[in-house]
C-alpha positions as CSV (number, residue, x, y, z in Angstrom):
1,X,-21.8,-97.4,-51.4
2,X,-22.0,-100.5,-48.9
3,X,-18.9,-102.7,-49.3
4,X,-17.8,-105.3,-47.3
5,X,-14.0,-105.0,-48.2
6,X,-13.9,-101.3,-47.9
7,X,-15.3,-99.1,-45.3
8,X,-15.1,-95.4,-46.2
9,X,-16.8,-94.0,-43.1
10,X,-14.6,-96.3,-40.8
11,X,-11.2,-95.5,-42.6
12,X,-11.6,-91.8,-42.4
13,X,-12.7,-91.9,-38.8
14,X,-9.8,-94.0,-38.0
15,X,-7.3,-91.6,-40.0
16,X,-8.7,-88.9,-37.9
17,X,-8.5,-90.4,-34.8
18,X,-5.1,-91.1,-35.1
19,X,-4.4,-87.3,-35.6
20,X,-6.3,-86.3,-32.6
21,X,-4.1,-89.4,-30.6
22,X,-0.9,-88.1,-31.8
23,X,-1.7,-84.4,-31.0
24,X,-2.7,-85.4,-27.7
25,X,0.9,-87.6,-27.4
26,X,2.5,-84.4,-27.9
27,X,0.0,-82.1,-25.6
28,X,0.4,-84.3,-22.7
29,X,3.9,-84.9,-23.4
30,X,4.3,-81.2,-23.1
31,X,2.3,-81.1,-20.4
32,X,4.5,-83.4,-18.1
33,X,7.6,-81.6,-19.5
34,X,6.8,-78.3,-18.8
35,X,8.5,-77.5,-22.3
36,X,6.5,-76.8,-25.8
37,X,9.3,-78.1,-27.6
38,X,10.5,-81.1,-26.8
39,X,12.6,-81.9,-30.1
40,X,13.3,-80.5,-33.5
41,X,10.3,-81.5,-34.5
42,X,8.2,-79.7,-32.2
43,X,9.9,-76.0,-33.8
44,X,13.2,-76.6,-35.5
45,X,13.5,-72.9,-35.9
46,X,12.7,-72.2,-32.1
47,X,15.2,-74.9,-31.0
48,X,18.2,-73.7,-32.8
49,X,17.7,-70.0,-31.1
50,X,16.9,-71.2,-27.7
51,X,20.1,-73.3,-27.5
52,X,21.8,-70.3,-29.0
53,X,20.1,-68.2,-26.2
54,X,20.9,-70.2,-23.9
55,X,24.6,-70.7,-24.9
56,X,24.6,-67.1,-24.5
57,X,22.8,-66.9,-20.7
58,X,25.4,-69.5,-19.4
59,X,28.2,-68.1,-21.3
60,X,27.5,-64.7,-19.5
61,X,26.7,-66.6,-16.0
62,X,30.3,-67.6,-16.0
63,X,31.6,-64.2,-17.0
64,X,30.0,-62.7,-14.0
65,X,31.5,-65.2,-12.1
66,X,34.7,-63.8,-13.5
67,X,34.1,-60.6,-12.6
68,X,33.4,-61.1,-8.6
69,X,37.0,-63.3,-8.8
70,X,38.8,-60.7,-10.4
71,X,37.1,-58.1,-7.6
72,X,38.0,-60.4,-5.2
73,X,41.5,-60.7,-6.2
74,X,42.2,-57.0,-6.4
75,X,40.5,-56.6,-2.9
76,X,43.1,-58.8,-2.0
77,X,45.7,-56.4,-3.3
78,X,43.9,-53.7,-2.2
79,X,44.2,-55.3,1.5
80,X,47.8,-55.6,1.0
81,X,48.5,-51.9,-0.3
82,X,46.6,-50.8,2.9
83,X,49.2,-52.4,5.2
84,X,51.6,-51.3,3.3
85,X,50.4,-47.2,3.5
86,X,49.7,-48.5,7.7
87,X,53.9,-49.5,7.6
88,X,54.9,-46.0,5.5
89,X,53.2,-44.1,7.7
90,X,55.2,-45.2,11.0
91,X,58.3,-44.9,9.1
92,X,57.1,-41.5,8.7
93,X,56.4,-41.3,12.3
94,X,59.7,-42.4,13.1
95,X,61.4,-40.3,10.5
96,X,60.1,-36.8,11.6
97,X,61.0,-38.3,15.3
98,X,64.5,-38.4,14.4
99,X,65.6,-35.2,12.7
100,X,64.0,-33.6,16.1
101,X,66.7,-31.3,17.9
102,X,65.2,-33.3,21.1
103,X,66.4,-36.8,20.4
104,X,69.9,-38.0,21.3
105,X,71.8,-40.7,19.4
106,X,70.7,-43.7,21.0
107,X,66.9,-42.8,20.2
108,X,67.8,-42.3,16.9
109,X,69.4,-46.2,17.1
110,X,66.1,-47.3,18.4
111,X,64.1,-45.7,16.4
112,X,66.6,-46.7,13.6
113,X,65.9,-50.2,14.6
114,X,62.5,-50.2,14.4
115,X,62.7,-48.4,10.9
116,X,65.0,-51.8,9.8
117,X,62.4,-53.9,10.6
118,X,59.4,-52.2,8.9
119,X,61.4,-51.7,5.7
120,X,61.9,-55.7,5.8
121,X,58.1,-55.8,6.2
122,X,57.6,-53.7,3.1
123,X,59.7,-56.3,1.2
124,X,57.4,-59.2,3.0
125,X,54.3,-58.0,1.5
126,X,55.8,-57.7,-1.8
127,X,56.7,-61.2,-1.9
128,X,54.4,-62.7,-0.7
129,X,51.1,-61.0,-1.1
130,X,49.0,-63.8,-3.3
131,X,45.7,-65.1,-4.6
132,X,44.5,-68.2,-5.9
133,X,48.0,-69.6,-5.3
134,X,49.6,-67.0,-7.8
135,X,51.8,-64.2,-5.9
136,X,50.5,-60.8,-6.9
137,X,53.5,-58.8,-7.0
138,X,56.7,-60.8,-7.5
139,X,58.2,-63.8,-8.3
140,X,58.2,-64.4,-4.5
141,X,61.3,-63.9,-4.2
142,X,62.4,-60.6,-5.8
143,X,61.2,-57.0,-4.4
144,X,61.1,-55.2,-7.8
145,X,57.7,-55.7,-8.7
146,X,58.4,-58.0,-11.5
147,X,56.8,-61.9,-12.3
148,X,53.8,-61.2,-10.6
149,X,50.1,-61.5,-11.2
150,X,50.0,-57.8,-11.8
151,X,53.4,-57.1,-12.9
152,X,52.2,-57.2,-16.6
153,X,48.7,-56.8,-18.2
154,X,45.9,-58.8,-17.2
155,X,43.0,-59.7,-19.2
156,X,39.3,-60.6,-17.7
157,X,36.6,-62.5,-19.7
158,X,33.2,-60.7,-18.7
159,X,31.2,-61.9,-21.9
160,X,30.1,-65.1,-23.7
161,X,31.8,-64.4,-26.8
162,X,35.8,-64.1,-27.2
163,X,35.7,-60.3,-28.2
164,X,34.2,-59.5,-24.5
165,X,37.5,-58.9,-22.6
166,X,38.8,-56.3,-20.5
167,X,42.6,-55.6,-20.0
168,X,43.9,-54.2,-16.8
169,X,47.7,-53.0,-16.6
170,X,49.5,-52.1,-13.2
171,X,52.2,-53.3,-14.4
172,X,54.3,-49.7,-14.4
173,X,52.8,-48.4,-11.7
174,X,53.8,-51.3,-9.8
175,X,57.8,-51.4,-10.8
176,X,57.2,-47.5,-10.2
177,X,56.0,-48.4,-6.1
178,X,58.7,-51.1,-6.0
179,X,61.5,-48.1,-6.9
180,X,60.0,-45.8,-4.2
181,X,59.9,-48.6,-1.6
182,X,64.0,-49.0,-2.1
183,X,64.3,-45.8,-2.2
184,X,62.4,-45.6,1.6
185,X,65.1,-48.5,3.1
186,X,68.0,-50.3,2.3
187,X,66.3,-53.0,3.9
188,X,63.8,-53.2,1.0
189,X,66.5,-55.4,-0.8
190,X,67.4,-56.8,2.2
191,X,70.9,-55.1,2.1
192,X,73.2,-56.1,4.9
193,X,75.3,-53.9,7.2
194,X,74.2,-50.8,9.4
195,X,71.8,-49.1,7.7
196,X,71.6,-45.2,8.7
197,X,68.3,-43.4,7.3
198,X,67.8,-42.0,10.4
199,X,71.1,-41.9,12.4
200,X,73.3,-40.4,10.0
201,X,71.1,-39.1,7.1
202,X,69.3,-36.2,6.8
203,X,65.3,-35.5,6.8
204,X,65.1,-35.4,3.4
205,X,63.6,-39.0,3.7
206,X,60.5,-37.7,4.9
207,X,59.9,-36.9,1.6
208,X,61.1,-40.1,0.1
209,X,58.4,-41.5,2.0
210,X,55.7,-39.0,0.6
211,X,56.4,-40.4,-2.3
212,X,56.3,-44.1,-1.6
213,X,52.8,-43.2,-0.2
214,X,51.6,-41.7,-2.8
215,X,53.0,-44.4,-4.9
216,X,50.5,-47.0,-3.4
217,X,47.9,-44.4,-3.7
218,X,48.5,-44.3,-7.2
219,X,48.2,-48.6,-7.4
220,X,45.2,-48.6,-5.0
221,X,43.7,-45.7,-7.4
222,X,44.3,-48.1,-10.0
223,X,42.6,-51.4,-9.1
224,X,39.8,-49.9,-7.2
225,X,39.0,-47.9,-10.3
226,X,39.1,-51.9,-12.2
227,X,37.1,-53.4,-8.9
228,X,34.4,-50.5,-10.0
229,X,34.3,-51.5,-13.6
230,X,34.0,-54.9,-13.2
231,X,31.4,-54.5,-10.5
232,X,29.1,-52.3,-13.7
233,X,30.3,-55.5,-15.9
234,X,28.5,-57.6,-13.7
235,X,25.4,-55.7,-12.9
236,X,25.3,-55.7,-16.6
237,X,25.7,-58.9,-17.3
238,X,22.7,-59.4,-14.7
239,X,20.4,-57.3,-16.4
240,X,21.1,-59.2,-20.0
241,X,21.3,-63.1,-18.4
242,X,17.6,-61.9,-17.4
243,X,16.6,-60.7,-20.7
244,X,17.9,-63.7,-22.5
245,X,16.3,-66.3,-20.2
246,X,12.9,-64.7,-20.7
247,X,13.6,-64.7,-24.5
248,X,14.5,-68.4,-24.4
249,X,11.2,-69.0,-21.5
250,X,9.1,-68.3,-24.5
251,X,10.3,-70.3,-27.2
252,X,10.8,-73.1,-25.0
253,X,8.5,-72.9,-22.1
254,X,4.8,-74.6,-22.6
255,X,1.5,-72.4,-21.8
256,X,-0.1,-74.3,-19.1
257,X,-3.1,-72.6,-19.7
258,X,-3.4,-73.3,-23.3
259,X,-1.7,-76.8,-23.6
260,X,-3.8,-77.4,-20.7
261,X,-7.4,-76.4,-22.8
262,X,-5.8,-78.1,-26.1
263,X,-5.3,-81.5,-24.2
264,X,-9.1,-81.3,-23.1
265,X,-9.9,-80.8,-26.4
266,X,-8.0,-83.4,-27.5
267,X,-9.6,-85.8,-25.1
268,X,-13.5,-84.9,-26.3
269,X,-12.5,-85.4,-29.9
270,X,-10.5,-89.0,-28.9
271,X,-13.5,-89.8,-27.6
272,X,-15.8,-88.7,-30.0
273,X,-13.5,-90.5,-33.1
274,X,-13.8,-93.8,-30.8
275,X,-17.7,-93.5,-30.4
276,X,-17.7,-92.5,-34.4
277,X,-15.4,-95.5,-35.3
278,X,-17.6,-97.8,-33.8
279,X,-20.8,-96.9,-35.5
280,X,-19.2,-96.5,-39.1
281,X,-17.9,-100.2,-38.0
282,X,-21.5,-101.3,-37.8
283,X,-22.1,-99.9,-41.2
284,X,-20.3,-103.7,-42.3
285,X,-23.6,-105.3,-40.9
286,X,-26.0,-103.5,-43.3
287,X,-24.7,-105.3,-46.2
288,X,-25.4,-108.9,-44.3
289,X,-29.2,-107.8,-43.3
290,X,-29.4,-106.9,-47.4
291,X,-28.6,-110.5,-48.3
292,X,-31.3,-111.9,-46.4
């Protein structure tokens, strides 16, 4: 039917013109974003599990962060009980010195001496070993191996959720060294008077100093068997930030090469509606060439 007040051809063409204009809006949109979706409305579904997804990948980003402070703090304590096996073992050295038929009394004061100042040492490291600003294995001012960082349990966060946790307790072992130590010199507590481990005493300490050693064998045991489990944590956590980012790459990252073939296509048929809604707009003027 011709009609001057309604033109079917032209109001469908227009109708689908629009369509084709907004699809390519959102094509070229996605285009420039490098994202295929761009709001709810692009996939409300997709959305709500990429932001999960990603929730998840930074969640687990920080955990690993965790992990390589926690290392980094027990390589810290680690570098500590090292000098502390280095001071043990020249007490030892001076020890089996002493109770030598060879030595006279005033080697034995020297060497008594030197054994004074290594014991304060030991206390030293004790109080003031630290990381972060916290003290690792006192209060700073004790030597019993209590109100430090790892005088009680400690707990790392290596997941995203609140369940991923893992608990690491020296605490025992620690009060355990810190007995042993005293036990090494009166020093340790910082005793005063003449102390006489090795002038007056008999080699029996050799063997209390076995024991410290193998005391901060058992502590070094101990964190470098955490250091080893939180290094696995965080080549974990690698392996699954990976995963999750590609998971959340395909809901949210656009298809160049499609998007790129749909917005061509897109183009062509904007084109061809324009060409189309201007002939079916010339369909008007058959009407007027009727009435004359």
């Amino acid at each position: 039917m011709l009609s001057l007040h309604t033109n079917a051809a032209a109001l469908s063409t227009q109708n689908a013109v629009g369509f084709t204009n907004k699809a390519l809006t959102t094509s070229l949109t996605r285009l420039g974003t490098g994202y295929r979706v761009n709001s709810a409305m692009d996939d409300a579904a997709g959305l709500q599990i990429a932001v999960r997804l990603e929730a998840q990948a930074r969640g687990m980003a920080v955990a690993q962060k965790n992990t390589q402070n926690g290392i980094s703090m027990m390589q810290t304590a680690e570098g500590a009980f090292t000098e502390l096996t280095n001071v043990l073992l020249r007490m030892k050295d001076l020890a089996t010195e002493a109770f030598n038929a060879s030595t006279t009394a005033a080697d034995k004061a020297a060497l008594q001496a030197e054994y004074d100042a290594l014991g304060l040492e030991l206390a030293n490291i004790i109080r003031t070993s630290s990381f972060g600003g916290q003290t690792l294995f006192s209060d700073g001012t004790t030597t019993d191996g209590s109100g430090g960082l790892l005088s009680s349990a400690i707990t790392f966060q290596i997941g995203a959720s609140a369940a991923e946790t893992m608990q690491v307790d020296t605490g025992q072992s620690l009060a355990d060294l810190a007995d042993a130590l005293a036990d090494v010199s009166a020093m340790y507590r910082a005793e005063a008077g003449a102390n006489t481990e090795l002038t007056t005493g008999t080699n029996a300490i050799i063997e209390t100093i076995n024991n410290a050693i193998a005391a901060v064998g058992k502590m070094r045991a101990e964190l470098g068997a955490a250091s080893n489990r939180l290094e696995h944590v965080y080549n974990n956590l690698g392996n699954m930030i990976m995963n999750t980012k590609a998971s959340r790459g395909r809901i949210m990252d656009v298809d160049y090469a499609q998007e790129t073939a749909n917005a061509t296509s897109k183009q062509l048929l904007l084109q061809a509606g324009t060409a189309a809604l201007k002939q079916s707009s010339a369909l008007s003027q058959l009407v007027v060439a009727l009435m004359h």
